[in-house]
ROPAVO-147589 format. One record per residue (C-alpha): residue number from 1; residue in three letters; x, y, z. Coordinates in Angstrom, 1 decimal. Layout:
N
VEXNU, NUM, ala, X, Y, Z
...
END
This chain:
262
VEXNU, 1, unk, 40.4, -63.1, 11.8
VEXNU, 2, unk, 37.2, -62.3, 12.8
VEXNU, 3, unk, 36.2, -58.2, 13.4
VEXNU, 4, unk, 34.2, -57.6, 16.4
VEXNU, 5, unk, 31.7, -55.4, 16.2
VEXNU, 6, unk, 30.5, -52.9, 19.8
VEXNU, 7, unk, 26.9, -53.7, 21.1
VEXNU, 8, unk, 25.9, -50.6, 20.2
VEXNU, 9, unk, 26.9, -50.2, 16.7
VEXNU, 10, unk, 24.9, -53.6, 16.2
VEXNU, 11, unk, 22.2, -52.6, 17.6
VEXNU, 12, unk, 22.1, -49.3, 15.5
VEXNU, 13, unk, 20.9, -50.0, 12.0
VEXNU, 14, unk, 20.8, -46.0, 11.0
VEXNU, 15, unk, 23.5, -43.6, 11.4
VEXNU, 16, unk, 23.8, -40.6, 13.5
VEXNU, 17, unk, 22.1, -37.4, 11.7
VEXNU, 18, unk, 25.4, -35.7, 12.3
VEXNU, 19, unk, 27.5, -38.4, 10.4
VEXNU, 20, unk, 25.4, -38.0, 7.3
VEXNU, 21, unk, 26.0, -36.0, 4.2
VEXNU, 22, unk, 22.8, -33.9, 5.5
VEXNU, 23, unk, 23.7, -34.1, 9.2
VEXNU, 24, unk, 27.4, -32.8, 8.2
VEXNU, 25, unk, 26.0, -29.4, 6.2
VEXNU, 26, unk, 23.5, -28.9, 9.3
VEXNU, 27, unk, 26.4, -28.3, 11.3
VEXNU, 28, unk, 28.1, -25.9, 9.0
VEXNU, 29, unk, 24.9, -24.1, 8.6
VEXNU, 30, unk, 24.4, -24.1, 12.4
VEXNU, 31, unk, 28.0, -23.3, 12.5
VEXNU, 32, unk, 27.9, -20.5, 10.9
VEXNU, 33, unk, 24.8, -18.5, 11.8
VEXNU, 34, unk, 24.6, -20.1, 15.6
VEXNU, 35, unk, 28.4, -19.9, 16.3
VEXNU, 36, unk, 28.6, -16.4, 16.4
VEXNU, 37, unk, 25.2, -14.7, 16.1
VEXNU, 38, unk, 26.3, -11.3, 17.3
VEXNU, 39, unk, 28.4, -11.1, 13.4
VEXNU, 40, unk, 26.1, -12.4, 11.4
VEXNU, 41, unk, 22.8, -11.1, 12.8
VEXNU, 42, unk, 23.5, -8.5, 15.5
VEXNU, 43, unk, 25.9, -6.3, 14.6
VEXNU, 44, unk, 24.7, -6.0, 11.1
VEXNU, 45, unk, 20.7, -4.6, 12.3
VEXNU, 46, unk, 22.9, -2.3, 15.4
VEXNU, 47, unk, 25.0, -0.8, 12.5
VEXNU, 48, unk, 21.8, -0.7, 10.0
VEXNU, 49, unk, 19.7, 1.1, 13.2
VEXNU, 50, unk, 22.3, 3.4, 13.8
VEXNU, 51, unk, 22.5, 4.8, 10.5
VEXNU, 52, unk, 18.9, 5.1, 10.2
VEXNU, 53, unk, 18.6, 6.9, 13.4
VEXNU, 54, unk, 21.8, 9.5, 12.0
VEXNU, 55, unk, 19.2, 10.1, 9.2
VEXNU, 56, unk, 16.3, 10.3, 11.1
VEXNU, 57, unk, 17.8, 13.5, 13.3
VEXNU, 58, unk, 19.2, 15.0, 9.7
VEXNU, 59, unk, 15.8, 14.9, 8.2
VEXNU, 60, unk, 14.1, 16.5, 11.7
VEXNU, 61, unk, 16.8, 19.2, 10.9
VEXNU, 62, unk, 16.1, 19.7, 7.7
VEXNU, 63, unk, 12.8, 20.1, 7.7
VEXNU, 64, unk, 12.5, 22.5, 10.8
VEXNU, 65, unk, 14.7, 24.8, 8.9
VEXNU, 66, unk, 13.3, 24.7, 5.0
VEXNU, 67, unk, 10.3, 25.4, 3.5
VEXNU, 68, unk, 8.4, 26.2, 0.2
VEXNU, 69, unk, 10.3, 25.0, -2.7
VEXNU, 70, unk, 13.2, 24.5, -1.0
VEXNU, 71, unk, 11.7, 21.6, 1.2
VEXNU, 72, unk, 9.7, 20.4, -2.4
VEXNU, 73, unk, 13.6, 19.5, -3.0
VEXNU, 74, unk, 14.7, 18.3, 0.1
VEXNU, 75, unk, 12.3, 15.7, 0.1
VEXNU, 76, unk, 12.4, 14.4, -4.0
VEXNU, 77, unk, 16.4, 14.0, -3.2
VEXNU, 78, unk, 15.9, 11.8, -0.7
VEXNU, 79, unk, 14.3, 9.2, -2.8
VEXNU, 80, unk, 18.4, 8.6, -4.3
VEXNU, 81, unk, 19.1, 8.2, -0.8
VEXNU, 82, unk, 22.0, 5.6, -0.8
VEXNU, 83, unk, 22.3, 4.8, 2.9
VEXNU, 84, unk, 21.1, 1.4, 3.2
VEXNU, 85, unk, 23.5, 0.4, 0.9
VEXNU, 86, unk, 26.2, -0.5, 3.7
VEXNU, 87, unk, 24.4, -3.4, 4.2
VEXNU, 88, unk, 25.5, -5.1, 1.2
VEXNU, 89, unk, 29.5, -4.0, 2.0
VEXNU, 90, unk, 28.8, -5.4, 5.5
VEXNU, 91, unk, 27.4, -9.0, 4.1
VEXNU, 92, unk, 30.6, -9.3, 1.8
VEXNU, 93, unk, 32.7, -8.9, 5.1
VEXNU, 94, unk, 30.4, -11.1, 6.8
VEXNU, 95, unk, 31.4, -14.3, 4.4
VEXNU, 96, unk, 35.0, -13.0, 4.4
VEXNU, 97, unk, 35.3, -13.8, 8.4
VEXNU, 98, unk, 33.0, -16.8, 8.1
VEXNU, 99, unk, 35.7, -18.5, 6.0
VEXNU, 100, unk, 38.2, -17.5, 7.7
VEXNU, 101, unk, 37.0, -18.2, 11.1
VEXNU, 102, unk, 35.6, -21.5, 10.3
VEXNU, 103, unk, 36.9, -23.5, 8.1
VEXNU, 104, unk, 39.7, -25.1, 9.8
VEXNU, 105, unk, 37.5, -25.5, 12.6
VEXNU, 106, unk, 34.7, -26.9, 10.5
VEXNU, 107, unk, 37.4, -29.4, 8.6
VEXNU, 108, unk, 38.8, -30.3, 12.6
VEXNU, 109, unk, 34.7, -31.2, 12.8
VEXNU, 110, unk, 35.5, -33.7, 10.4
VEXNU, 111, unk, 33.2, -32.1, 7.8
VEXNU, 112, unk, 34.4, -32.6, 4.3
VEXNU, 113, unk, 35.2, -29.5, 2.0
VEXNU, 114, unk, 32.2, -30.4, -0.2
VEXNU, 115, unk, 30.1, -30.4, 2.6
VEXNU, 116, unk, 31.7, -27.3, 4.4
VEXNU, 117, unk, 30.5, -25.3, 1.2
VEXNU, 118, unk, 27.3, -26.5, 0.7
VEXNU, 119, unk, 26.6, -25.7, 4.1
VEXNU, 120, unk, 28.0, -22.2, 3.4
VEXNU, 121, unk, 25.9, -21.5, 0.7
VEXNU, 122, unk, 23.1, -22.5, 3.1
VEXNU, 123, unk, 23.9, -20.6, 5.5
VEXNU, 124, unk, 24.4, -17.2, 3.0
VEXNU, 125, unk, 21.4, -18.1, 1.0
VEXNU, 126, unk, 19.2, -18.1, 4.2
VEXNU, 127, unk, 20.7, -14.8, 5.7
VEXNU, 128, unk, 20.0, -13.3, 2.1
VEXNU, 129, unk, 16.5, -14.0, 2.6
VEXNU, 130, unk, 16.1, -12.8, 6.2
VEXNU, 131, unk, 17.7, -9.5, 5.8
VEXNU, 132, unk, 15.3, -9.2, 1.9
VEXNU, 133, unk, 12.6, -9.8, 4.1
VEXNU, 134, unk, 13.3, -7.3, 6.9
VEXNU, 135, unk, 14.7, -4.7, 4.6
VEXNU, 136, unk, 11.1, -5.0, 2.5
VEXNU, 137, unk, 9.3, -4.4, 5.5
VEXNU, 138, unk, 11.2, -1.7, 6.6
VEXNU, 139, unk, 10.7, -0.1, 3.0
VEXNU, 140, unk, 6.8, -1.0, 3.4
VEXNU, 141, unk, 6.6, 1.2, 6.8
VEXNU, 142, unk, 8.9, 3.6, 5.4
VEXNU, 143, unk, 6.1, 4.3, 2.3
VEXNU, 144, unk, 3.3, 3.5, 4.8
VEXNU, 145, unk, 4.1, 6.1, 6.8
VEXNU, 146, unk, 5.3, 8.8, 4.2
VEXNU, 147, unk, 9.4, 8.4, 5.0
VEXNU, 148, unk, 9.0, 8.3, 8.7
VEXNU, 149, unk, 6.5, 11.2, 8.7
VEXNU, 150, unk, 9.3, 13.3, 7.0
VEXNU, 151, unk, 9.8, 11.8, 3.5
VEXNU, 152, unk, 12.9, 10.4, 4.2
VEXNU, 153, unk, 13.4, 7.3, 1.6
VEXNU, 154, unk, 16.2, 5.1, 3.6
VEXNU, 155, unk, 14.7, 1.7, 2.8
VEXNU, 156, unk, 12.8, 2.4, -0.1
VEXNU, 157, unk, 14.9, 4.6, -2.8
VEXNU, 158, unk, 14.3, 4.3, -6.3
VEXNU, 159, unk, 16.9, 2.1, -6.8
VEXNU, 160, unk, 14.8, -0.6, -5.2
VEXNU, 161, unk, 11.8, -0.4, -7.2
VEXNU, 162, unk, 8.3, 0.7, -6.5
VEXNU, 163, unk, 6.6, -2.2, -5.8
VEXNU, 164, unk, 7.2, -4.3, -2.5
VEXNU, 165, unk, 8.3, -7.6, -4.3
VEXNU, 166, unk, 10.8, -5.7, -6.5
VEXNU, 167, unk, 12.4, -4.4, -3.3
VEXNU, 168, unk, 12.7, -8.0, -1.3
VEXNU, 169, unk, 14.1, -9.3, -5.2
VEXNU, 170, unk, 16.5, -6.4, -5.7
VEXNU, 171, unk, 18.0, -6.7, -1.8
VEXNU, 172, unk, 17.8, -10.7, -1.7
VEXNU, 173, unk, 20.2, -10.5, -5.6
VEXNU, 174, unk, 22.0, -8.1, -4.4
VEXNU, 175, unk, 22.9, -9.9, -1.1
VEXNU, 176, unk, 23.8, -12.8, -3.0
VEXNU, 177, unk, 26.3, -11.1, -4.9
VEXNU, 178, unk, 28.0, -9.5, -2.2
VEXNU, 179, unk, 27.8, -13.2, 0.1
VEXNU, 180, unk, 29.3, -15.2, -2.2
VEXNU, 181, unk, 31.9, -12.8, -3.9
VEXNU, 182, unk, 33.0, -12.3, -0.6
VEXNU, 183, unk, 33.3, -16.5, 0.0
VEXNU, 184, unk, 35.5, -16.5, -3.2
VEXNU, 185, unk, 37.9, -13.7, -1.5
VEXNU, 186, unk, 38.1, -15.6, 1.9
VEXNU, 187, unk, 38.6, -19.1, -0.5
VEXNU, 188, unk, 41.3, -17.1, -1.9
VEXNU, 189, unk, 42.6, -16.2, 1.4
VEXNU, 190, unk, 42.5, -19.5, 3.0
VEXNU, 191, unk, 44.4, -21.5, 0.3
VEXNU, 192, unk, 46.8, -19.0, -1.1
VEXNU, 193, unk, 46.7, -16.1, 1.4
VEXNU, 194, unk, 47.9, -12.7, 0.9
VEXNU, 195, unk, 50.0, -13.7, -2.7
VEXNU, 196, unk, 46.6, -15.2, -3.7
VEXNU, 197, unk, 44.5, -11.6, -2.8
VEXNU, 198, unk, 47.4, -9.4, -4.7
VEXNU, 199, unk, 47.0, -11.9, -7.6
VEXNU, 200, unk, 42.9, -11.9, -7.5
VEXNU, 201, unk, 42.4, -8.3, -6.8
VEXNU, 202, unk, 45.4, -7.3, -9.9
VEXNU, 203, unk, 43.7, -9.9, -12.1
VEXNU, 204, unk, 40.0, -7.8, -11.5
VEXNU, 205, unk, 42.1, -4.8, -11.9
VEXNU, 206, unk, 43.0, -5.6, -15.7
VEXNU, 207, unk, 39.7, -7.0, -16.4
VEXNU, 208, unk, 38.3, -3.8, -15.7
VEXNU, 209, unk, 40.7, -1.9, -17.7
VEXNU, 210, unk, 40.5, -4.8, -20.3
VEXNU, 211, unk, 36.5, -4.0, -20.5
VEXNU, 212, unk, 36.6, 0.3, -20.3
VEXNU, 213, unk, 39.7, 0.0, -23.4
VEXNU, 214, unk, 36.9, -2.3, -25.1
VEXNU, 215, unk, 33.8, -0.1, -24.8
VEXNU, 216, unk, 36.5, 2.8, -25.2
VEXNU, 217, unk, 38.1, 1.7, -28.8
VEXNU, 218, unk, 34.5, -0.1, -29.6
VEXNU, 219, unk, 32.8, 3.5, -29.1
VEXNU, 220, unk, 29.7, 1.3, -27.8
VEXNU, 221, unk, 29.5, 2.8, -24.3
VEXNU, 222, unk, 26.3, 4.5, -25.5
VEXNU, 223, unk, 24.8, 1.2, -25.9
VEXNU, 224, unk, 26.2, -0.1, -22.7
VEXNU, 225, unk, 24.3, 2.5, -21.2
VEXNU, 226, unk, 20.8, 1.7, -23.4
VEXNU, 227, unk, 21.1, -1.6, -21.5
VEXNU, 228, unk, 20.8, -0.2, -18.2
VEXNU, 229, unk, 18.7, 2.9, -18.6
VEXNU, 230, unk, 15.8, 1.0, -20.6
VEXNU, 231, unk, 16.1, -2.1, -17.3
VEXNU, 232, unk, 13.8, -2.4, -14.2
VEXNU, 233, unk, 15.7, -2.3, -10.6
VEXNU, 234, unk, 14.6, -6.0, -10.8
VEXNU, 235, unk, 16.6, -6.4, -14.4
VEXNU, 236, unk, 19.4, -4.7, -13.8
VEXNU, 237, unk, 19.8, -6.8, -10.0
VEXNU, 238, unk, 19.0, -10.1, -11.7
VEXNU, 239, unk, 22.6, -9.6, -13.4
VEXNU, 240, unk, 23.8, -9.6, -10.3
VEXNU, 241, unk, 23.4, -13.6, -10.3
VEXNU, 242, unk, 25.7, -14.2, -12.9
VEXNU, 243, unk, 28.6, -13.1, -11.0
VEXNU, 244, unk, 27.6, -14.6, -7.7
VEXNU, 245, unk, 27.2, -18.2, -9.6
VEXNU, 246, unk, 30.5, -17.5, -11.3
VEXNU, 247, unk, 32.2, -16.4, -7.8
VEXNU, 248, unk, 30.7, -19.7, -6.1
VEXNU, 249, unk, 31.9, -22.0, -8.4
VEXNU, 250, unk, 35.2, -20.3, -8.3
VEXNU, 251, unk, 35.2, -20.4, -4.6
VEXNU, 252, unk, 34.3, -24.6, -4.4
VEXNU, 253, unk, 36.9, -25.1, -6.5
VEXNU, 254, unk, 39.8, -23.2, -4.9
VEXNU, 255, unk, 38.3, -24.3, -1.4
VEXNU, 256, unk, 38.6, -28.0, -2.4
VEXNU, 257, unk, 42.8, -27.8, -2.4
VEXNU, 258, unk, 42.9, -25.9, 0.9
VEXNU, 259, unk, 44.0, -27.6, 3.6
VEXNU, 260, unk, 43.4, -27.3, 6.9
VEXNU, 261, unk, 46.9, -26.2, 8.4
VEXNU, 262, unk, 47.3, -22.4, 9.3
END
């Protein structure tokens, strides 16, 4: 028996970008940051703006009404100021709903679950970068212009270091962490659903009981402590990796046995 073959697939000699391995991540990369912008870019820099301007109007207040010492004060506290910090809650929520949103969707695409994650990773490694790269700028005005004129510290606390590339390192770790431990949650979710969150979430639970009995009986929480106090911002962030490497190898590999039936 003899297979015929269309005109145009003879003609064709290279295969569509979108049927190759490459081609296949593009689309969950485009998938994900393209299919719904307003999540992953919009909402994020509305909330962030919002925040900033609630802090802008407190630090007006503040500093019509102090003065002398008092102010001296106002101003050195705000350097612990811990209000761009939301934006690391709100990227772990962000790679919750991006698995959970697209996945089946993605898998209906015919994109392979290989694929599908790689593209993920992608997708949070490159929204990591852009928001470390706004955020340092922010923090660069912020100094530049004294905290906004009023020494208000939103971008720039100590945590984040005191030079600008510690500050794009410490938010572009940090976001790691909180993208890809969010993925493993939502890989949890999508295979195993809520059974699997009661089971990950108790199973954290004892860990962290398991490590304060250790310290605890150990009497080494002193040294625990040395680690961190003796660190950079830039040190102590770097850790941060470990746990988002573990958290996306633990995602692949639940993700793999997921199917895509609701």
């Amino acid at each position: 028996m003899t297979v015929l073959t269309a005109p145009s697939e003879q003609l064709s000699t290279h295969p569509r970008p979108a049927s190759t391995p490459f081609g296949r991540v593009l689309k969950v990369v485009k998938l994900q940051l393209i299919g719904n912008p307003m999540t992953t870019i919009g909402m994020p820099w509305m909330i962030l703006g919002f925040i900033f301007i609630a802090n802008l109007l407190l630090w007006i207040i503040v500093a019509m009404t102090t003065s002398g010492q008092d102010a001296v004060d106002f101003r050195n506290g705000l350097g612990y100021s811990g209000s761009s910090f939301y934006i690391f809650v709100y990227m772990l929520v962000v790679a919750i709903q991006a698995f959970s949103i697209t996945f089946r969707f993605a898998l209906g695409l015919g994109v392979t679950r290989k694929n599908y994650w790689l593209g993920s990773a992608v997708s949070f490694v490159t929204l990591a970068a852009m928001y470390s790269v706004g955020l340092t700028t922010l923090a660069g005005i912020e100094r530049a212009t004294d905290g906004w004129g009023l020494g208000g510290r939103m971008f720039s606390a100590i945590y984040f270091g005191d030079e600008w590339w510690q500050r794009l390192l410490v938010f572009f770790f940090g976001l790691l962490f909180s993208l890809f431990v969010g993925s493993l949650f939502a890989a949890v979710w999508v295979r195993f659903k809520g059974i699997g969150m009661v089971v990950l979430f108790g199973g954290l639970g004892l860990v962290t009981i398991g490590a304060i009995a250790w310290f605890s009986f150990t009497r080494t929480w002193n040294s625990f402590a040395d680690v961190f106090v003796g660190a950079t911002s830039v040190g102590i962030a770097s850790w941060l990796l470990v746990p988002a490497a573990l958290a996306a190898l633990l995602g692949f590999l639940i993700l793999r046995g997921a199917t895509a039936r609701g």
